[in-house]
PAZAPA-4460 file (N, C-alpha, C; in steps of 0.05 Angstrom, whole numbers, plus 32768, in hexadecimal, padded with zeros to 4 digits):
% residues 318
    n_x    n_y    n_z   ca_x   ca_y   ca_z    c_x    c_y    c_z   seq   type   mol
   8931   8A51   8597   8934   8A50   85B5   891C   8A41   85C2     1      X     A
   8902   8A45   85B3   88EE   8A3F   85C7   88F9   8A1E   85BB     2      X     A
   88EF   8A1A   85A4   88FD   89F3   859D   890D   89E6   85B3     3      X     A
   891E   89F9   85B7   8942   89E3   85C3   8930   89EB   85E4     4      X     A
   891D   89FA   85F1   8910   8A01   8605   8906   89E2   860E     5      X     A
   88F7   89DE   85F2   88DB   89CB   85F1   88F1   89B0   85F4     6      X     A
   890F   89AB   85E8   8912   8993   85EB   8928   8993   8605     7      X     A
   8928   89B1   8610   8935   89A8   862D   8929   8999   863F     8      X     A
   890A   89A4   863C   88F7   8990   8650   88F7   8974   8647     9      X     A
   88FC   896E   8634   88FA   894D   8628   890D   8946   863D    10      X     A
   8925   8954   863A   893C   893F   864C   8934   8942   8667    11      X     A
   892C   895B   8674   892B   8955   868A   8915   8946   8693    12      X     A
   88F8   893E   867F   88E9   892D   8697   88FE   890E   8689    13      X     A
   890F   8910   8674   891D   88F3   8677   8931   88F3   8694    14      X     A
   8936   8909   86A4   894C   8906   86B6   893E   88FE   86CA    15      X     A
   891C   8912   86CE   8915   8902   86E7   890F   88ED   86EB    16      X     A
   8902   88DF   86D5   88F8   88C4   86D1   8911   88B1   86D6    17      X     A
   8922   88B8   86D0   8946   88AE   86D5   8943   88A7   86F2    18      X     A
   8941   88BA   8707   894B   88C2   872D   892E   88AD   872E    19      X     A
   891A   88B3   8722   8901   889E   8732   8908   887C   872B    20      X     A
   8910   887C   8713   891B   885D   8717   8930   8853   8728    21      X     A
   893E   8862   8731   8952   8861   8740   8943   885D   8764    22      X     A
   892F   8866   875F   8927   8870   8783   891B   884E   8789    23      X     A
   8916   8844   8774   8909   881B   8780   892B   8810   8793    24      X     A
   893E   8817   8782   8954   880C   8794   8958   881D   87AD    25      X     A
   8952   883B   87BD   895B   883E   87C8   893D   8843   87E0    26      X     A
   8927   8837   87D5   8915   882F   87E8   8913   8810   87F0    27      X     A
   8920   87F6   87DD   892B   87E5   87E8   8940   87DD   87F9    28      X     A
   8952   87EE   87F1   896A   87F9   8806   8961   87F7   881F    29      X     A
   8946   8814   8826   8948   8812   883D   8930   87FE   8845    30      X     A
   891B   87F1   8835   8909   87E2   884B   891C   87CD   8853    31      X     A
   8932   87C3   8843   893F   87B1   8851   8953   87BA   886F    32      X     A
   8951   87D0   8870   8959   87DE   888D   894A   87E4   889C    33      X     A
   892D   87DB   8894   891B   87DE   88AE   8903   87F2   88AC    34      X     A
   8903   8805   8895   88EC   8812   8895   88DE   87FC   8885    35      X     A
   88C2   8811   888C   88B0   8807   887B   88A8   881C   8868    36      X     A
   888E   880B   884B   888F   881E   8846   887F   883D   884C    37      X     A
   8866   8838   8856   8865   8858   885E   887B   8869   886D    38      X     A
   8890   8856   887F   889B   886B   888E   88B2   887A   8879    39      X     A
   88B7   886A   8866   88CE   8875   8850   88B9   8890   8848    40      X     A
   889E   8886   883D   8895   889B   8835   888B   88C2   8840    41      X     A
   8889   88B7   8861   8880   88CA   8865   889E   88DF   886D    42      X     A
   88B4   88C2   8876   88CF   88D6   8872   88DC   88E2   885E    43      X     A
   88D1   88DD   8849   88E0   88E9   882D   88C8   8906   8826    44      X     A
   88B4   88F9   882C   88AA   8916   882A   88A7   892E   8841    45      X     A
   88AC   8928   8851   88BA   893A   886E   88C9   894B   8865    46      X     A
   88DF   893C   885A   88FD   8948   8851   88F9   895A   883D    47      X     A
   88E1   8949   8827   88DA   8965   8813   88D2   8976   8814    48      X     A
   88BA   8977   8826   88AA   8988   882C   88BC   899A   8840    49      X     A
   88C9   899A   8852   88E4   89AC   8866   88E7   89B8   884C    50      X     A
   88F4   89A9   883B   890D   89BC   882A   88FA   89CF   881A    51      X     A
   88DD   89C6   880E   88D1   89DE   87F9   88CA   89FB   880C    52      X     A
   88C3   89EB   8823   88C2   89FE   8834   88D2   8A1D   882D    53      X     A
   88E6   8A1D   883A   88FD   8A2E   8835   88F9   8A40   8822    54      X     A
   88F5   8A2F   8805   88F6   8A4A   87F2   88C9   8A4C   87E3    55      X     A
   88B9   8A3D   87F3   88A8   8A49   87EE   8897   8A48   880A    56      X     A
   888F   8A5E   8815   8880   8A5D   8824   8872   8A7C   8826    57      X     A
   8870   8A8A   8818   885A   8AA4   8818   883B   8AA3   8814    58      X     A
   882E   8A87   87FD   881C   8A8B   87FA   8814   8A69   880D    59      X     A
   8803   8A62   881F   87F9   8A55   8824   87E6   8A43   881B    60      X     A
   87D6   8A54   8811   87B7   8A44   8807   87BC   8A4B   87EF    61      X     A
   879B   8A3C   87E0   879B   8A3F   87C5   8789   8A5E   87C2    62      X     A
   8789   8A5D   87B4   876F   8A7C   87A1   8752   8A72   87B1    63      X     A
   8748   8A5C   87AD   8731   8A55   87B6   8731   8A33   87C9    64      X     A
   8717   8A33   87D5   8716   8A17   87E0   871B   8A02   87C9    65      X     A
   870D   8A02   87B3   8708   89F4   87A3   8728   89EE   8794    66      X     A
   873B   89F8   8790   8755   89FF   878C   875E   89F0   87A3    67      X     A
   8763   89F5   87B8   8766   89E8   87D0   8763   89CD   87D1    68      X     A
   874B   89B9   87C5   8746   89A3   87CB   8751   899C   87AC    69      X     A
   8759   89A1   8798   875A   8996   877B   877B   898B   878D    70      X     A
   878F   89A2   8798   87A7   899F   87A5   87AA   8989   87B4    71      X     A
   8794   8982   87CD   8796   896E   87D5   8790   8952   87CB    72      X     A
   8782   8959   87B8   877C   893C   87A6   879A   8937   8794    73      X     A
   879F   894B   8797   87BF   8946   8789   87CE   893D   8794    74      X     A
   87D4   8945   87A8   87E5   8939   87C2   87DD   8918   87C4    75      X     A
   87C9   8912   87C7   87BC   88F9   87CD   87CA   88E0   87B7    76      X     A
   87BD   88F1   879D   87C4   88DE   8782   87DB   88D2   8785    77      X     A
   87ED   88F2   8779   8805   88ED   8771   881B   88EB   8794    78      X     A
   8813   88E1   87AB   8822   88D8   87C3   8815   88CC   87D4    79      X     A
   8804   88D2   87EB   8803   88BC   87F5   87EA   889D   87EA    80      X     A
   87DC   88A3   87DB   87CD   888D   87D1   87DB   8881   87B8    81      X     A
   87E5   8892   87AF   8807   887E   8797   8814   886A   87AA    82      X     A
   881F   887D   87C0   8830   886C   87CC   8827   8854   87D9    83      X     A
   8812   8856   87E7   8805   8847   87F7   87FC   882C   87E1    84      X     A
   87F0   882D   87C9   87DF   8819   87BC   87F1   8809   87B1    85      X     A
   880B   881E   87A6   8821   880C   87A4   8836   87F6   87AE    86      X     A
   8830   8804   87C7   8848   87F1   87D9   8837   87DD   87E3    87      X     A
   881E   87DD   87EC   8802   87D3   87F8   8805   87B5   87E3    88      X     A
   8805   87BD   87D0   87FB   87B0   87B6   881D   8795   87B4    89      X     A
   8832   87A7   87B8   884C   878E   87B8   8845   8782   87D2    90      X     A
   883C   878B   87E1   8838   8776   87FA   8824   8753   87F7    91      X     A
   8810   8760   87DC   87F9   8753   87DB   87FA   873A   87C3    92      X     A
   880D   8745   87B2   880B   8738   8791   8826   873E   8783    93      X     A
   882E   8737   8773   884F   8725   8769   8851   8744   875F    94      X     A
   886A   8752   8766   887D   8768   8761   887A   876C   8748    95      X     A
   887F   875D   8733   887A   875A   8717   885F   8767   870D    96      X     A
   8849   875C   871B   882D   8770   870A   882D   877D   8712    97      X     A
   8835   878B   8731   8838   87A7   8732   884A   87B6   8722    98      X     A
   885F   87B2   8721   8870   87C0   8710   8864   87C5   86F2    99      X     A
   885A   87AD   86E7   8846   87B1   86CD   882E   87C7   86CD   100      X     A
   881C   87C3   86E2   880F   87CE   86E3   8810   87F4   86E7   101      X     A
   882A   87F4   86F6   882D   880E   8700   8836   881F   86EA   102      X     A
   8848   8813   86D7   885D   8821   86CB   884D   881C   86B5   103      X     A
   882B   8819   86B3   8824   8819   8699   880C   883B   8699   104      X     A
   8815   8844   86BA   8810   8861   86B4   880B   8875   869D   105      X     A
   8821   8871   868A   8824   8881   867B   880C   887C   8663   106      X     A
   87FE   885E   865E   87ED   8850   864F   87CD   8863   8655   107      X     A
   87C2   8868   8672   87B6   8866   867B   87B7   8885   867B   108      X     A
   87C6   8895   867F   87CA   88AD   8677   87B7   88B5   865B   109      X     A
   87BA   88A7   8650   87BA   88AF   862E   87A1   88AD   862B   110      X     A
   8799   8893   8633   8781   8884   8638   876A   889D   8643   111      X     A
   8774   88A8   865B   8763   88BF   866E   875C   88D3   866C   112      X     A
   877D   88E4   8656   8770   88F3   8645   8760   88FF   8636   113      X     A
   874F   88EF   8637   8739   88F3   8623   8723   8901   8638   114      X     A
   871C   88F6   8651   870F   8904   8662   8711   891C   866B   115      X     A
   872D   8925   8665   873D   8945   866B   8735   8959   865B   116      X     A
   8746   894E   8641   8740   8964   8625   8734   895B   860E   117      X     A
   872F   8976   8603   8728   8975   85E4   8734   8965   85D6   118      X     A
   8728   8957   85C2   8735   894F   85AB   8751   8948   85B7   119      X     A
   8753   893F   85BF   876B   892F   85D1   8777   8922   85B4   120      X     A
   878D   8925   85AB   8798   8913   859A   87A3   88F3   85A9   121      X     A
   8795   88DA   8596   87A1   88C3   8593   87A2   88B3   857D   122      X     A
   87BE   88BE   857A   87BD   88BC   8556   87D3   889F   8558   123      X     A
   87DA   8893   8541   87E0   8879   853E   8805   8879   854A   124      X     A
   8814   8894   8555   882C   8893   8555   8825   888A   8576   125      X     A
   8818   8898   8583   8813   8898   859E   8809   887F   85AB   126      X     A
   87F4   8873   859D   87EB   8851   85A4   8803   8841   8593   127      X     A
   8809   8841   858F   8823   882E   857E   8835   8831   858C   128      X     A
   8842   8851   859D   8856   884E   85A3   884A   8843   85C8   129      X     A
   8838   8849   85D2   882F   883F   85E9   8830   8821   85EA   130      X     A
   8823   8810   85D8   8829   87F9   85D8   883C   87E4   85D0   131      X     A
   884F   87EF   85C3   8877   87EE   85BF   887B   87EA   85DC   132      X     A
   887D   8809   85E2   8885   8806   8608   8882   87F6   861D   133      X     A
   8860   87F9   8617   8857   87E1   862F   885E   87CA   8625   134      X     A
   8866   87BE   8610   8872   87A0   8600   8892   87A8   8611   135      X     A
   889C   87B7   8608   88B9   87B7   8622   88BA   87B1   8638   136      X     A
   88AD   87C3   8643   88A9   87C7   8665   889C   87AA   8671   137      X     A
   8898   879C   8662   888B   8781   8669   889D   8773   8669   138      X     A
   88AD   8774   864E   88D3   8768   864F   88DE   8766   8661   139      X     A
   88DC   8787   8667   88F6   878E   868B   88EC   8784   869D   140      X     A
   88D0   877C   86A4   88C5   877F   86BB   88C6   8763   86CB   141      X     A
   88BC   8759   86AB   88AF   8745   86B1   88CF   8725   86AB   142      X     A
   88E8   873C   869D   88FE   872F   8698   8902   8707   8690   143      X     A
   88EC   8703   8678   88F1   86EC   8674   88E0   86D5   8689   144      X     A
   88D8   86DC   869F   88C7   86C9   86B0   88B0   86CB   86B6   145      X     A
   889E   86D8   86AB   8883   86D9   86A2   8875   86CB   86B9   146      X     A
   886C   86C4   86D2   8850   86B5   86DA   883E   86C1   86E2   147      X     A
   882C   86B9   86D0   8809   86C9   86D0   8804   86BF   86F3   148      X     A
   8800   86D2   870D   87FB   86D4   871D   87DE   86E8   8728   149      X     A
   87C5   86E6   8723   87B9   86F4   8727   87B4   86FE   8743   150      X     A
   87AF   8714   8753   87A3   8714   8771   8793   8737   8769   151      X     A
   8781   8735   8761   876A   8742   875C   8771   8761   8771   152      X     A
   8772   8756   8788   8778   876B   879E   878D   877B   879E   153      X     A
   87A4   8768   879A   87BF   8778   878F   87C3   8784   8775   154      X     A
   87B7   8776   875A   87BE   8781   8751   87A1   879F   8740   155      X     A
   878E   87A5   8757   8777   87B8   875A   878E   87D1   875D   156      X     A
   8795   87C8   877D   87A4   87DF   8782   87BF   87E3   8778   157      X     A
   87C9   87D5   875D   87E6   87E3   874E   87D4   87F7   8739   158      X     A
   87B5   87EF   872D   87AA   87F9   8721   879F   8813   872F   159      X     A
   879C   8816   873F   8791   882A   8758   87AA   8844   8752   160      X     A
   87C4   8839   875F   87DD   884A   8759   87E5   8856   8740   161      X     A
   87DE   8846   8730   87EB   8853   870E   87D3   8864   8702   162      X     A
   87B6   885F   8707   87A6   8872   870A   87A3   888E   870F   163      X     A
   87B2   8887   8732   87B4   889C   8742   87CA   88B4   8734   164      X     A
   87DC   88A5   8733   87F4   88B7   871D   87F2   88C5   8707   165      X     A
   87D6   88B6   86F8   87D8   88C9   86DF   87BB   88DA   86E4   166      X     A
   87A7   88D8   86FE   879D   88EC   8700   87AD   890B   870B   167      X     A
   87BF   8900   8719   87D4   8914   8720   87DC   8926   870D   168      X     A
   87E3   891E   86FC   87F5   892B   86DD   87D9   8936   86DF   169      X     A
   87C0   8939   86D5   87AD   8946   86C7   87AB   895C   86E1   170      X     A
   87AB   8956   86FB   879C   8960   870F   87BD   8980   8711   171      X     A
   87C8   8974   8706   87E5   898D   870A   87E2   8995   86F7   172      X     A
   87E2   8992   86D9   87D8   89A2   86C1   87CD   89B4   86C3   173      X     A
   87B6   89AE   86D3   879B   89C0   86D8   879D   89D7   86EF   174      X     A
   87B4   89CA   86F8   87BC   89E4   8712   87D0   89F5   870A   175      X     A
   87DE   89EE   86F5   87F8   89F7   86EC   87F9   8A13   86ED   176      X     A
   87E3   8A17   86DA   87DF   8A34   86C9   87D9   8A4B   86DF   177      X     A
   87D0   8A3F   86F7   87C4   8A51   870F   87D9   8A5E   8721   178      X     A
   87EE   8A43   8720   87F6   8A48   873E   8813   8A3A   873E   179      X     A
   8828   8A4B   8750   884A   8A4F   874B   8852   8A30   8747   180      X     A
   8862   8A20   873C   8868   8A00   873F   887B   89F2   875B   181      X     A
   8883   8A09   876C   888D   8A03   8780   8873   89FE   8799   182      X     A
   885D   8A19   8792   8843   8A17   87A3   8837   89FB   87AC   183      X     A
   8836   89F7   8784   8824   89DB   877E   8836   89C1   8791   184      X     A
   8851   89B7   8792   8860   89AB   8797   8859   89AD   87B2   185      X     A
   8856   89C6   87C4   8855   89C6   87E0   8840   89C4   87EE   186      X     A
   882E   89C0   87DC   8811   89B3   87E1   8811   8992   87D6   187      X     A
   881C   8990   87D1   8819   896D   87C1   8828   8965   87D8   188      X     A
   8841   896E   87E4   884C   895D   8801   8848   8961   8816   189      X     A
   8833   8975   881F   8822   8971   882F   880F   8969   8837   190      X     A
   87F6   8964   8820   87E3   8955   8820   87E5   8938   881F   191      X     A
   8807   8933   8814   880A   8916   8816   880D   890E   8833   192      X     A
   881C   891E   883C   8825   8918   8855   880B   8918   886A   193      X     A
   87FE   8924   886A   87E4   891D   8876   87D5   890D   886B   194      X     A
   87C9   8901   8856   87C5   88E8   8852   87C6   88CA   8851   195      X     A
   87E8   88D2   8854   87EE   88B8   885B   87F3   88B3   8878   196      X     A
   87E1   88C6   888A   87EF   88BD   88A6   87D4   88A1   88AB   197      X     A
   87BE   88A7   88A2   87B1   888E   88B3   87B9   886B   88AE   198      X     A
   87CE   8869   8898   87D6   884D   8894   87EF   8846   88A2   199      X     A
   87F1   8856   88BF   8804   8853   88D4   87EE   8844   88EA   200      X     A
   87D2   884D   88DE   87C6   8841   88F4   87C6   8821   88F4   201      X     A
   87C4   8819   88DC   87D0   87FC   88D6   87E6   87F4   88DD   202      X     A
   87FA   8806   88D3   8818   87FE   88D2   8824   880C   88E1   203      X     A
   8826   8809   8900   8838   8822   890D   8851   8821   8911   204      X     A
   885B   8843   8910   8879   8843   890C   888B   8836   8912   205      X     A
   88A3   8830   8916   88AE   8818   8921   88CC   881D   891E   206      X     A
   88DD   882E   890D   88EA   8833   8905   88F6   884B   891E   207      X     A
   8917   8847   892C   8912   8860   8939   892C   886C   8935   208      X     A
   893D   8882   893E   8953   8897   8935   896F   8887   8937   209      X     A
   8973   8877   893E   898D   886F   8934   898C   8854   891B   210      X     A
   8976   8851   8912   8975   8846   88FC   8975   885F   88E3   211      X     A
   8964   8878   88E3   8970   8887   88D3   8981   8898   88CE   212      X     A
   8991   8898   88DE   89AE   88A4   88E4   89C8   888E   88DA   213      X     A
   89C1   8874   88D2   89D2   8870   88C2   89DB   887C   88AC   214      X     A
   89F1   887E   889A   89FA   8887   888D   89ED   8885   8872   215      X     A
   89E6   886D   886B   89DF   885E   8855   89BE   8861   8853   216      X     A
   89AF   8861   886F   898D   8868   8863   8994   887F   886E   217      X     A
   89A0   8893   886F   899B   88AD   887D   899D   88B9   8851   218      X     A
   89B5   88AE   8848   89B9   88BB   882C   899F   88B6   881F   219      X     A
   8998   8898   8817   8981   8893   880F   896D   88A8   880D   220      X     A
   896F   88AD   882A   894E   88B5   8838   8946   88D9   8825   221      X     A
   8963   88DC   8820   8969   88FC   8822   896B   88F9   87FD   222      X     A
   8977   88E2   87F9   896B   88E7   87D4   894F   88DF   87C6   223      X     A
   8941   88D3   87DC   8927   88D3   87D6   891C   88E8   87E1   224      X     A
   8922   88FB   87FC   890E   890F   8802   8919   8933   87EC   225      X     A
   892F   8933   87E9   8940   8940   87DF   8942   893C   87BC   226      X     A
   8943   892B   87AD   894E   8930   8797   8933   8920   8788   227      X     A
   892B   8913   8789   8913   88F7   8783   88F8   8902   878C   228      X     A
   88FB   8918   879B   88DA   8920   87AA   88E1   893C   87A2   229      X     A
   88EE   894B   87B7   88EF   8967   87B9   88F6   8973   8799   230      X     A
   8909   8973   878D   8914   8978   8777   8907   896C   8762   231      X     A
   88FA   8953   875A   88EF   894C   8746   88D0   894C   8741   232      X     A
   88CB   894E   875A   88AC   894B   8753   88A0   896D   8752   233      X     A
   88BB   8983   8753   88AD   89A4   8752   88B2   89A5   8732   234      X     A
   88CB   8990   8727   88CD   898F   870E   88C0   8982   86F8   235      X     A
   88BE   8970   8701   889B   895A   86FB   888A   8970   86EE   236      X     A
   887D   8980   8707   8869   8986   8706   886A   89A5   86F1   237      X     A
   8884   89AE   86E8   8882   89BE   86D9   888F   89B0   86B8   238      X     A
   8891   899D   86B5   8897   8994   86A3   8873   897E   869A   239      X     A
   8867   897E   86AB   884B   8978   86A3   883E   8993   8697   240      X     A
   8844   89AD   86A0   883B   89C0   8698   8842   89C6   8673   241      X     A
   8863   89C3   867B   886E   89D1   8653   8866   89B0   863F   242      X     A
   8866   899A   8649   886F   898C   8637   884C   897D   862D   243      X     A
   8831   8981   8644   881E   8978   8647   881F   8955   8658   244      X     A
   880C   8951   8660   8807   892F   8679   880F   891E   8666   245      X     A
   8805   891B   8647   8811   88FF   8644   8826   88F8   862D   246      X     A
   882E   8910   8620   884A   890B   861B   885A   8907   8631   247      X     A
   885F   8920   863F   886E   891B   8661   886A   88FF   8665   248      X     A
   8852   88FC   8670   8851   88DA   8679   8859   88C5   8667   249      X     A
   8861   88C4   864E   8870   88BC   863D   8888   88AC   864B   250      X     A
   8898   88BD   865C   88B0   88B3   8661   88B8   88A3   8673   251      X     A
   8897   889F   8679   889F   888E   869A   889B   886C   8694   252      X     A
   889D   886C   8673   889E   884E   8669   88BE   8846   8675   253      X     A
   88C6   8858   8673   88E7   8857   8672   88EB   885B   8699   254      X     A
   88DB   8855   86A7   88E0   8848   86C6   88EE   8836   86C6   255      X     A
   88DF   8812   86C6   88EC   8809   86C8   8909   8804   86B9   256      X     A
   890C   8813   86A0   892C   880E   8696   8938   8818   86A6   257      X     A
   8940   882F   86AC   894D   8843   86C5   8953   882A   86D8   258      X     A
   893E   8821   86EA   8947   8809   86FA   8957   87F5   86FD   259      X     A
   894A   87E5   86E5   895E   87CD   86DA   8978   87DF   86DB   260      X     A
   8989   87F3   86CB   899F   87FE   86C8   89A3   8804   86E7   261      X     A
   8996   8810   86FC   899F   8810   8712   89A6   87FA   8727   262      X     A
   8995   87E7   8720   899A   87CE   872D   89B0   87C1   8722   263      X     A
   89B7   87BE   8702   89D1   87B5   86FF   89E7   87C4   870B   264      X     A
   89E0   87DE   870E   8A00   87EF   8717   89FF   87E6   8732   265      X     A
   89EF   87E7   8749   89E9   87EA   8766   89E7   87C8   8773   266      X     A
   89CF   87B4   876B   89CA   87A4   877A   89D4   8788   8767   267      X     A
   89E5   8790   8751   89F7   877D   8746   89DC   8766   873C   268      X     A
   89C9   8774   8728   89B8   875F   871D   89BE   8760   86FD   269      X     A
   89BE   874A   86F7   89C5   8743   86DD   89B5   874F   86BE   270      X     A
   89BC   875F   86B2   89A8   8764   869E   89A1   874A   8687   271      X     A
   898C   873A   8683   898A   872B   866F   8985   8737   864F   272      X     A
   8985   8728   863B   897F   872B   8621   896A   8733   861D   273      X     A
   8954   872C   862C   8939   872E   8631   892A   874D   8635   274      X     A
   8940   8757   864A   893E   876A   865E   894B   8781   8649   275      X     A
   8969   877B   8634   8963   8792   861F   894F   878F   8611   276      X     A
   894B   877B   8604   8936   8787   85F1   8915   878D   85F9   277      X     A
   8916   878A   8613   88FF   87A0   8627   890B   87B5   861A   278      X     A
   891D   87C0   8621   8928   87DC   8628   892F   87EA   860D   279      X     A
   892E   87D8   8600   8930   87E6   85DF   8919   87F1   85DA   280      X     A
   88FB   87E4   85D8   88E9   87E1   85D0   88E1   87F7   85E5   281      X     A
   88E3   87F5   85F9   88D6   8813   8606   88E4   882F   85FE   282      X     A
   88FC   882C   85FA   8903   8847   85F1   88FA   884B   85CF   283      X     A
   88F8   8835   85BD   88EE   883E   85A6   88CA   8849   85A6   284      X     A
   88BF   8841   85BD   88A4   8843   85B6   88A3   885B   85CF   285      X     A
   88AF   8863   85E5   88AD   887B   85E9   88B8   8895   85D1   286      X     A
   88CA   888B   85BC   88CF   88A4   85A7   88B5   889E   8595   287      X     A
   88AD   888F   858F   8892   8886   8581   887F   88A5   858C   288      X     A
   887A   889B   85A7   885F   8899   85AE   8868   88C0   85B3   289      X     A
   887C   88CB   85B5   8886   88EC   85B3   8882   88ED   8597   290      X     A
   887B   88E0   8583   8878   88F1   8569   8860   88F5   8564   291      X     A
   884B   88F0   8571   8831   88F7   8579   8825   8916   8579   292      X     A
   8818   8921   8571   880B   893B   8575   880E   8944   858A   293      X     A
   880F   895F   8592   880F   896A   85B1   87EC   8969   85B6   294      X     A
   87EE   8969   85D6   87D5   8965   85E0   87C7   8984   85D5   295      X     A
   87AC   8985   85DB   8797   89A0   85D6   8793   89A3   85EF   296      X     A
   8789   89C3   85ED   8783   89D0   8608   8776   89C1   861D   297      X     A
   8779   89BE   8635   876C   89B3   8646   8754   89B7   864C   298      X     A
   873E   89AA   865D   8720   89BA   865E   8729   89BE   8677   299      X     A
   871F   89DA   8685   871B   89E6   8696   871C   89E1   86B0   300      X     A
   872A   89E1   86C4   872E   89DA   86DA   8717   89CD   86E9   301      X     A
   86FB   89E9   86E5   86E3   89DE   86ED   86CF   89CD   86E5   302      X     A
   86DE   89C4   86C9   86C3   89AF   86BC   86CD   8992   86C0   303      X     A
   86E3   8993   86CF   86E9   897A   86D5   86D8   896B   86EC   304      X     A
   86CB   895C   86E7   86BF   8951   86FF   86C7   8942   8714   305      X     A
   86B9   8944   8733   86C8   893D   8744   86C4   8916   8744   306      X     A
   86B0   8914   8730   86A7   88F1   872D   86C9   88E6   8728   307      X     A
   86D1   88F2   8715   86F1   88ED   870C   8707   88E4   8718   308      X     A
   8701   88EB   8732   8717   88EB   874C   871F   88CC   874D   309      X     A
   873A   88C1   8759   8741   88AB   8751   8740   889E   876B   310      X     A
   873F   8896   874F   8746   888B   875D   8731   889B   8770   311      X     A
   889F   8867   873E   88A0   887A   8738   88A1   8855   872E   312      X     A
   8881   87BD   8702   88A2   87D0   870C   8895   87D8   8729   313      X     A
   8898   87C4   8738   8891   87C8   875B   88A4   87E5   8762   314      X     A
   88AE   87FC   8753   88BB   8810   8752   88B2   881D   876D   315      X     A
   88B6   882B   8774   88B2   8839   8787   88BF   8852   8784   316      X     A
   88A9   886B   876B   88B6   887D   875F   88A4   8892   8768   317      X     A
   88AC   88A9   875C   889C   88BC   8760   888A   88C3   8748   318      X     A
***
């Protein structure tokens, strides 16, 4: 029982990683209707944050201040400074190294590890199968047209975001064991949501109620605040708990495939030869890089230092 337990969570962080590749088309969807991106962002997490509401709201705060701020650094990571560096960053430098750079999360994970725990295993299944993947994900991403485009600035802050993401995974690990996974979730969309209000001071709203009352970004809006935020990221964050940060993060090689497959079903883009054998090569070196040792105990919430602080393939995931 506990086995077939251990490989239910396999499928489900493969399902969420599924809905987050899916969410680049239905955040292009709507900037081409007129949002932008913070305003997509701070409306999808509105929606999430309403709905966790509902079924968690007894305990407010954390145990301590110190608990309190680890939460908001969480919030920050893994939402509004993800979101922000990311979309910041397609504005600045070719969609392509962001997408490279972002979706090489799971690399950088493994890589970070070492700063977290003990005897961190990186044994030769895990770097072999990490660099299989990222040899894919360069396939899909980068689909056969390769031009080396450097812009230092843009592509700082895709490195800024994929950072930010896998300090997240460690920074929820470490809260796991303390505190309910609906709690943790209802502090991560709050703190985002207040963080990202000052990049309105740049970019102000502009977007007003009968543009989201269309039919078409009203659904959008509600499967990114609803199924892509609210629902996956309380599951996220308890599937970082059973499975450990960087197996879990394992799966998010397999972003951009999810995409490509959604963009052929949705925005009628062509899959090349190129683009499978991306997509082969990431799913063999994500089973690679799972035959790897499980992670060792974590060190201690409080020996993590605050020096550390950071900081879903132009994806736009969770």
């Amino acid at each position: 029982m506990k086995t077939l337990t251990h490989y239910l969570f396999h499928i489900v962080a493969l399902c969420i990683v599924a809905i987050w590749g899916t969410t680049f088309i239905s955040t292009k969807l709507l900037i081409v209707h007129g949002l932008s991106p913070e305003e997509i962002f701070i409306l999808r997490f509105t929606i999430a944050y309403a709905g966790i509401c509902i079924v968690s709201h007894r305990k407010w705060f954390a145990h301590s201040w110190r608990d309190e701020l680890w939460l908001a650094l969480a919030g920050i990571t893994g939402g509004s400074l993800y979101f922000w560096a990311e979309n910041t960053a397609l504005g600045i430098t070719q969609a392509t190294n962001v997408a490279f750079i972002v979706c090489s999360t799971p690399l950088f994970t493994a890589l970070l590890s070492r700063l977290f725990y003990r005897n961190e295993p990186t044994g030769r299944y895990l770097l072999l199968g990490s660099l299989v993947a990222v040899t894919g994900m360069a396939l899909v991403v980068y689909n056969g047209s390769f031009v080396l485009q450097l812009s230092p600035l843009g592509d700082a802050l895709s490195l800024c975001a994929s950072l930010a993401w896998a300090f997240y995974g460690f920074i929820i690990r470490r809260l796991s064991n303390r505190y309910d996974t609906l709690f943790i979730t209802r502090k991560i969309f709050f703190y985002g949501l207040i963080t990202i209000l000052p990049a309105f001071a740049l970019h102000p709203w502009k977007v007003n109620l009968s543009v989201l009352m269309q039919p078409l970004v009203l659904g959008n809006l509600l499967f990114l605040g609803v199924l892509a935020s609210l629902v996956c990221y309380a599951v996220w964050n308890l599937v970082l708990k059973k499975l450990g940060t960087v197996r879990a993060s394992n799966y998010l090689y397999l972003n951009p495939l999810f995409t490509l497959l959604g963009a052929t079903l949705w925005l009628n883009d062509r899959i090349t030869p190129m683009a499978l054998l991306g997509s082969a090569a990431i799913l063999f070196g994500v089973w690679l890089a799972g035959r790897g040792k499980k992670a060792s105990k974590p060190l201690p919430l409080q020996s993590v230092k605050t020096s550390n602080e950071p900081s879903k393939n132009g994806l736009i995931s969770d």
